[in-house]
Backbone as XML, in Angstrom:
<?xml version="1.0"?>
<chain id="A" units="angstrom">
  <residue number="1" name="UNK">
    <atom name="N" x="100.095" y="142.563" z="42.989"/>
    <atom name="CA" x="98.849" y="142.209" z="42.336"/>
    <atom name="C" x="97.692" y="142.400" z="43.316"/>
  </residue>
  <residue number="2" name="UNK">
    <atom name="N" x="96.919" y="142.882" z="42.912"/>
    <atom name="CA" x="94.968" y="143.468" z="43.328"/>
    <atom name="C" x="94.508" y="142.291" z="43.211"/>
  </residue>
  <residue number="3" name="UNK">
    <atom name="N" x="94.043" y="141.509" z="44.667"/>
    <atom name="CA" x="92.988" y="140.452" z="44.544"/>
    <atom name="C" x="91.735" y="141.199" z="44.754"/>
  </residue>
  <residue number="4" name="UNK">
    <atom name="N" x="90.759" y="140.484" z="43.697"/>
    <atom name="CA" x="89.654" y="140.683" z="44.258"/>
    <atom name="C" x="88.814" y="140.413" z="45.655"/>
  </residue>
  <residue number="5" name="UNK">
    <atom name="N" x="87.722" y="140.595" z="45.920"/>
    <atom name="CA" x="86.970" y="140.338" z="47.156"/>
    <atom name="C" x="86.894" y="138.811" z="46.740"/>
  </residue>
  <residue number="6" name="UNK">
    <atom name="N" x="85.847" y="138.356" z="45.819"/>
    <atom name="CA" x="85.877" y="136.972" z="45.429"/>
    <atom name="C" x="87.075" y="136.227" z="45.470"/>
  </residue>
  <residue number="7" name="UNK">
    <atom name="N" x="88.272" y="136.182" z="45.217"/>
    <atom name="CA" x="89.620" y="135.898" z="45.544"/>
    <atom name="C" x="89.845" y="135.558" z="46.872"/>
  </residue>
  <residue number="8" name="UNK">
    <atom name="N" x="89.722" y="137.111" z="47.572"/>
    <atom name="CA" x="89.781" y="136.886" z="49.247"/>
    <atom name="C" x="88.898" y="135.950" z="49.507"/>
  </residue>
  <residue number="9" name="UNK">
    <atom name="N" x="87.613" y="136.086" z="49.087"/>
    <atom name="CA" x="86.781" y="135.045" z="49.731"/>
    <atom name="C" x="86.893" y="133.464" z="49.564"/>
  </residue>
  <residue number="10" name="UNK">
    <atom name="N" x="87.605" y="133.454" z="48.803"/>
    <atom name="CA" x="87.851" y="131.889" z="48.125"/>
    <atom name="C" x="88.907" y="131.435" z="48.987"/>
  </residue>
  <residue number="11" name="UNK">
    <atom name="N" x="90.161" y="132.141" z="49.321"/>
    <atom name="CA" x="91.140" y="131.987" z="50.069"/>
    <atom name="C" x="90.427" y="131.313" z="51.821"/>
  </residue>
  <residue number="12" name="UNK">
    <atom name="N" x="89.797" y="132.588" z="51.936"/>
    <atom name="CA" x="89.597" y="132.571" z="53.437"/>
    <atom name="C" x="88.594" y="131.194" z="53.418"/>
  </residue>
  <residue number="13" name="UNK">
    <atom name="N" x="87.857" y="131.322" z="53.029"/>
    <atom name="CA" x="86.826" y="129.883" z="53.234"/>
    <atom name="C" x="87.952" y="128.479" z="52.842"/>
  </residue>
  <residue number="14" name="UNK">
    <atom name="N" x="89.011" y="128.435" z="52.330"/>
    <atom name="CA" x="90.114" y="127.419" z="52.252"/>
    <atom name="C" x="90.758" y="127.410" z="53.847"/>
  </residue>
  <residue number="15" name="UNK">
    <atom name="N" x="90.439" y="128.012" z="54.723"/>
    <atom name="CA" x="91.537" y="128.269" z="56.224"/>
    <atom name="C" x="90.807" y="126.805" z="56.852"/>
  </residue>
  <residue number="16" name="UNK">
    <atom name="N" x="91.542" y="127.108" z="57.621"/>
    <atom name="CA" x="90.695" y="126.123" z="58.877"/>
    <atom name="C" x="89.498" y="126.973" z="59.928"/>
  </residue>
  <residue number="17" name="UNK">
    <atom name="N" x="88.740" y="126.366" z="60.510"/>
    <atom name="CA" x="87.769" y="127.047" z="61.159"/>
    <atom name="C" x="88.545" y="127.606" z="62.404"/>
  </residue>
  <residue number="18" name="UNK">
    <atom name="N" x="89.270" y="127.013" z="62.716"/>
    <atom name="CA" x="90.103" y="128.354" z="63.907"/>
    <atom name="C" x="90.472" y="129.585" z="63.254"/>
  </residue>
  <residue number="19" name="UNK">
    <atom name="N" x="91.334" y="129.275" z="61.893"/>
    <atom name="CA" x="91.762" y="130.722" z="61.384"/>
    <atom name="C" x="90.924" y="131.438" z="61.123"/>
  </residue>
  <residue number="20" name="UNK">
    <atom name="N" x="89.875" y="131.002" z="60.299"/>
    <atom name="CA" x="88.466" y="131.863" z="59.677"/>
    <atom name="C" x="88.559" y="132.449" z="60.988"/>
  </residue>
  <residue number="21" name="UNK">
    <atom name="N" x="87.661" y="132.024" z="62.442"/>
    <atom name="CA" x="87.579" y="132.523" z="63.457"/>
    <atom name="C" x="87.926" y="133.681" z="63.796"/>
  </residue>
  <residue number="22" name="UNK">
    <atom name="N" x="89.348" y="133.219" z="63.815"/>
    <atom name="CA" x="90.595" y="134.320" z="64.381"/>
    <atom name="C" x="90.959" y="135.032" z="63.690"/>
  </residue>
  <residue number="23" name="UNK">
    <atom name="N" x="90.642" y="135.193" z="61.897"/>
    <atom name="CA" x="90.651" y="136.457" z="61.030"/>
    <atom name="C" x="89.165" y="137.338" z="61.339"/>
  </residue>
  <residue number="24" name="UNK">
    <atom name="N" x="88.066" y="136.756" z="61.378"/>
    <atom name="CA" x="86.720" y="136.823" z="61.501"/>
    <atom name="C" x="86.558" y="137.718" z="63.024"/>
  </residue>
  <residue number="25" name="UNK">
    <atom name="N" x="87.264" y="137.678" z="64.110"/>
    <atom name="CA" x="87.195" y="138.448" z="65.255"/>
    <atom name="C" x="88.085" y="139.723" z="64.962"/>
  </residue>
  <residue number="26" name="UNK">
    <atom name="N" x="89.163" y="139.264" z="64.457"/>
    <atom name="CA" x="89.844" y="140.795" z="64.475"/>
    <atom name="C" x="89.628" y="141.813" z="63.692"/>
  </residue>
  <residue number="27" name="UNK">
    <atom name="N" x="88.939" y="141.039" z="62.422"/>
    <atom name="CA" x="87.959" y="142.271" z="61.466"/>
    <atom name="C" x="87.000" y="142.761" z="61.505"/>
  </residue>
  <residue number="28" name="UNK">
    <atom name="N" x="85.933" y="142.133" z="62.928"/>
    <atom name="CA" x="84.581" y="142.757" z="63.745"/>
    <atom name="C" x="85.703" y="143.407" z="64.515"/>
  </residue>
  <residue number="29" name="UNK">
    <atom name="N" x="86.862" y="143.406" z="65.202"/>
    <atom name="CA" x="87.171" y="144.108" z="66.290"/>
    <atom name="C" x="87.734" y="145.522" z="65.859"/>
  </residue>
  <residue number="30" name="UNK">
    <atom name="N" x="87.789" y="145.472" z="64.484"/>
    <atom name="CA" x="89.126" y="146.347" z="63.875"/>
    <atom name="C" x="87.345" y="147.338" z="63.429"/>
  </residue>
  <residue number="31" name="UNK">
    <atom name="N" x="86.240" y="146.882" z="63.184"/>
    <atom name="CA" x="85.243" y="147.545" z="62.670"/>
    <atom name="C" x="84.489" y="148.023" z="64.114"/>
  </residue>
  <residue number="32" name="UNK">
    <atom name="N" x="84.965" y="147.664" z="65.081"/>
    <atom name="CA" x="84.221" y="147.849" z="66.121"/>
    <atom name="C" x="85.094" y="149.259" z="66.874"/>
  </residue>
  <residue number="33" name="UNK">
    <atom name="N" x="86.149" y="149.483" z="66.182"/>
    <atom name="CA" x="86.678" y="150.483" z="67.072"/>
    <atom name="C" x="87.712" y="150.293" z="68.352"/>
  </residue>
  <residue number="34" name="UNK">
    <atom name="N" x="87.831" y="151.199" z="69.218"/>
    <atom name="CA" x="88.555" y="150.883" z="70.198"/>
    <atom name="C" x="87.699" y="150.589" z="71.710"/>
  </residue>
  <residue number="35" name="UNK">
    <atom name="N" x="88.139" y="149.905" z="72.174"/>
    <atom name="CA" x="87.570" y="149.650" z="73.629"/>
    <atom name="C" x="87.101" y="150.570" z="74.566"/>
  </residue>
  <residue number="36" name="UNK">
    <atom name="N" x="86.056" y="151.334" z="74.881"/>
    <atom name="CA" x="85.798" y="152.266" z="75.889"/>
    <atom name="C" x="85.638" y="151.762" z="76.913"/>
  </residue>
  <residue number="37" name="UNK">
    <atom name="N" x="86.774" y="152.089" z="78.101"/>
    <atom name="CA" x="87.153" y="151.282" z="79.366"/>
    <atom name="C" x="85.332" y="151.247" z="80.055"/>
  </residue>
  <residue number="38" name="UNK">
    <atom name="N" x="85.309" y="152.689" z="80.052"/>
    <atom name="CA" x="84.285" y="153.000" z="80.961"/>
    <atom name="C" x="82.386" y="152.374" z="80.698"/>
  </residue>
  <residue number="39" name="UNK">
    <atom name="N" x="82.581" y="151.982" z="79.329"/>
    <atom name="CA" x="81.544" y="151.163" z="78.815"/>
    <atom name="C" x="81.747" y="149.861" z="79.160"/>
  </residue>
  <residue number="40" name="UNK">
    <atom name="N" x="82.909" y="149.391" z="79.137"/>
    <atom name="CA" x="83.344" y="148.118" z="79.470"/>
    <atom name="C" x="82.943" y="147.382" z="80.900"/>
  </residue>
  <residue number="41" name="UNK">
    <atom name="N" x="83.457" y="148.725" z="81.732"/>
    <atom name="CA" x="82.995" y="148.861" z="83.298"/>
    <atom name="C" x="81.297" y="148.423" z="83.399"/>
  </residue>
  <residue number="42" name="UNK">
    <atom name="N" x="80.701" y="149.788" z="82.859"/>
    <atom name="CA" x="79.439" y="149.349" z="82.663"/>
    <atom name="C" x="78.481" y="147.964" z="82.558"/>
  </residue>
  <residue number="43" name="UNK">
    <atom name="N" x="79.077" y="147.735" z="81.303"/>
    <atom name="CA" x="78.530" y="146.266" z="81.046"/>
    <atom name="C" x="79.057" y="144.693" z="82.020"/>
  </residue>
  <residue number="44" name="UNK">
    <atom name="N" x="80.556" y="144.920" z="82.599"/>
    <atom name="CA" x="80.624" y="144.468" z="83.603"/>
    <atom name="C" x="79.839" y="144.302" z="84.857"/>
  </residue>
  <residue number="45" name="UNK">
    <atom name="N" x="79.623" y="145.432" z="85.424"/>
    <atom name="CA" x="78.484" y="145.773" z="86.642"/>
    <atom name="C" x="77.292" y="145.704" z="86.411"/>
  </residue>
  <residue number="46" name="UNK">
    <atom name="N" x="76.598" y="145.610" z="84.869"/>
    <atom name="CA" x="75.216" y="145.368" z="84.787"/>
    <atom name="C" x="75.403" y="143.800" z="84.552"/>
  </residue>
  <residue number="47" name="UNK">
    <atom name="N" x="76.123" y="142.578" z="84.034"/>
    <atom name="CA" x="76.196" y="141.613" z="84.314"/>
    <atom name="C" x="76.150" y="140.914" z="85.591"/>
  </residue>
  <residue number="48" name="UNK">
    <atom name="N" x="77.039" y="141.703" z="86.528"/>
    <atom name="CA" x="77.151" y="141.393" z="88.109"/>
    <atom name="C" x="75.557" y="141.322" z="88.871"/>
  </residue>
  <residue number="49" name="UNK">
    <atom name="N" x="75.278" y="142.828" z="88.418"/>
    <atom name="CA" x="73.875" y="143.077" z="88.893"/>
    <atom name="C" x="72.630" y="141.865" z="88.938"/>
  </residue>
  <residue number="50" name="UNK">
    <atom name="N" x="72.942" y="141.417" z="87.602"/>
    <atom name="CA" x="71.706" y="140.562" z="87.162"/>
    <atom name="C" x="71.945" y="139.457" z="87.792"/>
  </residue>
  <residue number="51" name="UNK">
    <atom name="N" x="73.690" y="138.867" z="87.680"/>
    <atom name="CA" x="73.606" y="137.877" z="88.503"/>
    <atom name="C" x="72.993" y="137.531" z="90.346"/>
  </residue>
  <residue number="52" name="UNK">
    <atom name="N" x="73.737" y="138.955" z="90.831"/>
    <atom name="CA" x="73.098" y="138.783" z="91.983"/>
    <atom name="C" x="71.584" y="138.999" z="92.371"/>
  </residue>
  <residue number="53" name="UNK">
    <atom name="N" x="70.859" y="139.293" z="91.095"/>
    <atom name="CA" x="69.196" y="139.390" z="91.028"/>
    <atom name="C" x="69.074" y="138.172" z="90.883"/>
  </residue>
  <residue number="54" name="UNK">
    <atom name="N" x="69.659" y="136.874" z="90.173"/>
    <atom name="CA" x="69.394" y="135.801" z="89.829"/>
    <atom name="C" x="69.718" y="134.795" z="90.791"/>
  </residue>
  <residue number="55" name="UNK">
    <atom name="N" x="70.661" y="135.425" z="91.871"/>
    <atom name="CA" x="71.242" y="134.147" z="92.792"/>
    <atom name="C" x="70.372" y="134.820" z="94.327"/>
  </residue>
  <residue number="56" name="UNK">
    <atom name="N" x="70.029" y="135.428" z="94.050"/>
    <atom name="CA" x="69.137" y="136.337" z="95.685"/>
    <atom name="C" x="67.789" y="135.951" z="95.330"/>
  </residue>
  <residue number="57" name="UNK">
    <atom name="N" x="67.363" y="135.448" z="93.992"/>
    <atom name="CA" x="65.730" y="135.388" z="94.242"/>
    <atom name="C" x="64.880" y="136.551" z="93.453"/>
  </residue>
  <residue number="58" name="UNK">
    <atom name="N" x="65.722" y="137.681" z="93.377"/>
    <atom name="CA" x="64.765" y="138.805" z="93.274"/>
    <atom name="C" x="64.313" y="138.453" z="92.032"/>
  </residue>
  <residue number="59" name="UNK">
    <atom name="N" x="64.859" y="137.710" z="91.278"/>
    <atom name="CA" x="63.785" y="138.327" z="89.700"/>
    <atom name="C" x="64.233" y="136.363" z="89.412"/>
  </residue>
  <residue number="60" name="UNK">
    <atom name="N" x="63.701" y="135.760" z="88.491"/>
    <atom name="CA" x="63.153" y="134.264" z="88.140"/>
    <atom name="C" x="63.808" y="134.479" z="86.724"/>
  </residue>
  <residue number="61" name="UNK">
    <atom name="N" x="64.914" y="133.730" z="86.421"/>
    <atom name="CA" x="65.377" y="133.305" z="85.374"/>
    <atom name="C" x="64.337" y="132.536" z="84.365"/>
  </residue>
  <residue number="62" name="UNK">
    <atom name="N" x="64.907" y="132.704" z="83.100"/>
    <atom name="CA" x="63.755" y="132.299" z="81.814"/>
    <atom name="C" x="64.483" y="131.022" z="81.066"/>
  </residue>
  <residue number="63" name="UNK">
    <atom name="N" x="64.083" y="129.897" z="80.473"/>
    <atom name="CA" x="64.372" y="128.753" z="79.803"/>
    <atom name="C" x="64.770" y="129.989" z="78.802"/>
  </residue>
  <residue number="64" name="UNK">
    <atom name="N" x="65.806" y="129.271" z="77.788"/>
    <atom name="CA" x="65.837" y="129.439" z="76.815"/>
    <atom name="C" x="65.307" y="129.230" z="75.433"/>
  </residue>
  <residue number="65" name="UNK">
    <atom name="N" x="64.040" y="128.277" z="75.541"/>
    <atom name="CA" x="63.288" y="127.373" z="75.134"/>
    <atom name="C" x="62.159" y="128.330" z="74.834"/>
  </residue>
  <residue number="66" name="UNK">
    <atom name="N" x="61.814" y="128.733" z="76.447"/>
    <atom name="CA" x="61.001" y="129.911" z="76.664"/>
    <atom name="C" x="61.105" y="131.093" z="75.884"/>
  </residue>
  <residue number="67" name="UNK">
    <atom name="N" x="62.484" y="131.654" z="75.959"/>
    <atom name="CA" x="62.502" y="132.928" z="74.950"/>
    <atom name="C" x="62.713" y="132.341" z="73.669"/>
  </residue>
  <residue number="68" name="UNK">
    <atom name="N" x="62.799" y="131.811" z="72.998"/>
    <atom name="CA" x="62.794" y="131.381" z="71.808"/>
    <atom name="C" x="61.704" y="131.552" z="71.277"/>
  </residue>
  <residue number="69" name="UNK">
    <atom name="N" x="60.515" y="130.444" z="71.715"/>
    <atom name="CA" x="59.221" y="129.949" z="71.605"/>
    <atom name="C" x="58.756" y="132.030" z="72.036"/>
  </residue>
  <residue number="70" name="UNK">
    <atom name="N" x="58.571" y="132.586" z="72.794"/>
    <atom name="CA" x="57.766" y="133.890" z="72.769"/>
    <atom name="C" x="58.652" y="134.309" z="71.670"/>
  </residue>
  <residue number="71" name="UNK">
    <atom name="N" x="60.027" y="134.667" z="71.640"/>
    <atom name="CA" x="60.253" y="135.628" z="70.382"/>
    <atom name="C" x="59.727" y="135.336" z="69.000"/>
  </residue>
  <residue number="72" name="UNK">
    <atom name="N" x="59.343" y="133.870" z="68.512"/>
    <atom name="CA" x="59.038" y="133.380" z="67.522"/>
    <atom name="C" x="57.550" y="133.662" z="67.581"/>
  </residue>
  <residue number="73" name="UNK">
    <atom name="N" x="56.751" y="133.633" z="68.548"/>
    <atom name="CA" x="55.859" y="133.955" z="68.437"/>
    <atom name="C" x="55.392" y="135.380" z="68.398"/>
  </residue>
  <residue number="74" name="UNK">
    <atom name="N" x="56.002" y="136.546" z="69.188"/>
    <atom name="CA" x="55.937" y="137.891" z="68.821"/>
    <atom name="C" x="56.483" y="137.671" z="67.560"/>
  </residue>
  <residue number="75" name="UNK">
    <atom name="N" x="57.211" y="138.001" z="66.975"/>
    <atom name="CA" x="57.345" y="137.869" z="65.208"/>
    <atom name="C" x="55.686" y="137.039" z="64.082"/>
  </residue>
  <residue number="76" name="UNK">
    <atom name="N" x="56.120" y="136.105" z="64.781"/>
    <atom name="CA" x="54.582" y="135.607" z="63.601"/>
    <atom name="C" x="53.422" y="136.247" z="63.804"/>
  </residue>
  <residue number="77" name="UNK">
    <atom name="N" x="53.217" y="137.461" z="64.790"/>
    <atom name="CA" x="51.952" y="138.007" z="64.834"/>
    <atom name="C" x="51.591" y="139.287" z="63.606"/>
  </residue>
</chain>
């Protein structure tokens, strides 16, 4: 038997919030493709980077409060 989407959806919102979760990651992961090591690398070493910009001084970390409050305000203009 063919469930509908509405069906599925009725089911899945019955799970527990771990399962939702843990169905909910592997169907962004399954839409996301496969892992490109070398992008992976990437985004690794530009994380590193920033940290050691953030723990050396070179560049001044932002509240989060802060980017909130400007992004909300670039938008309402």
């Amino acid at each position: 038997m063919v469930k509908t989407v509405e069906e599925l959806e009725r089911e899945i919102r019955s799970l527990s919030d771990d399962d939702r979760n843990h169905l909910l990651r592997d169907l962004v992961a399954d839409l996301d493709g496969e892992r490109d090591p070398e992008v992976e690398k990437a985004w690794l070493e530009e994380a590193q980077r920033r940290f050691r910009e953030l723990k050396d001084g070179v560049v001044e970390g932002i509240s989060s409060r802060d980017v909130f409050k400007n992004s909300r305000n670039r938008l309402n203009k």
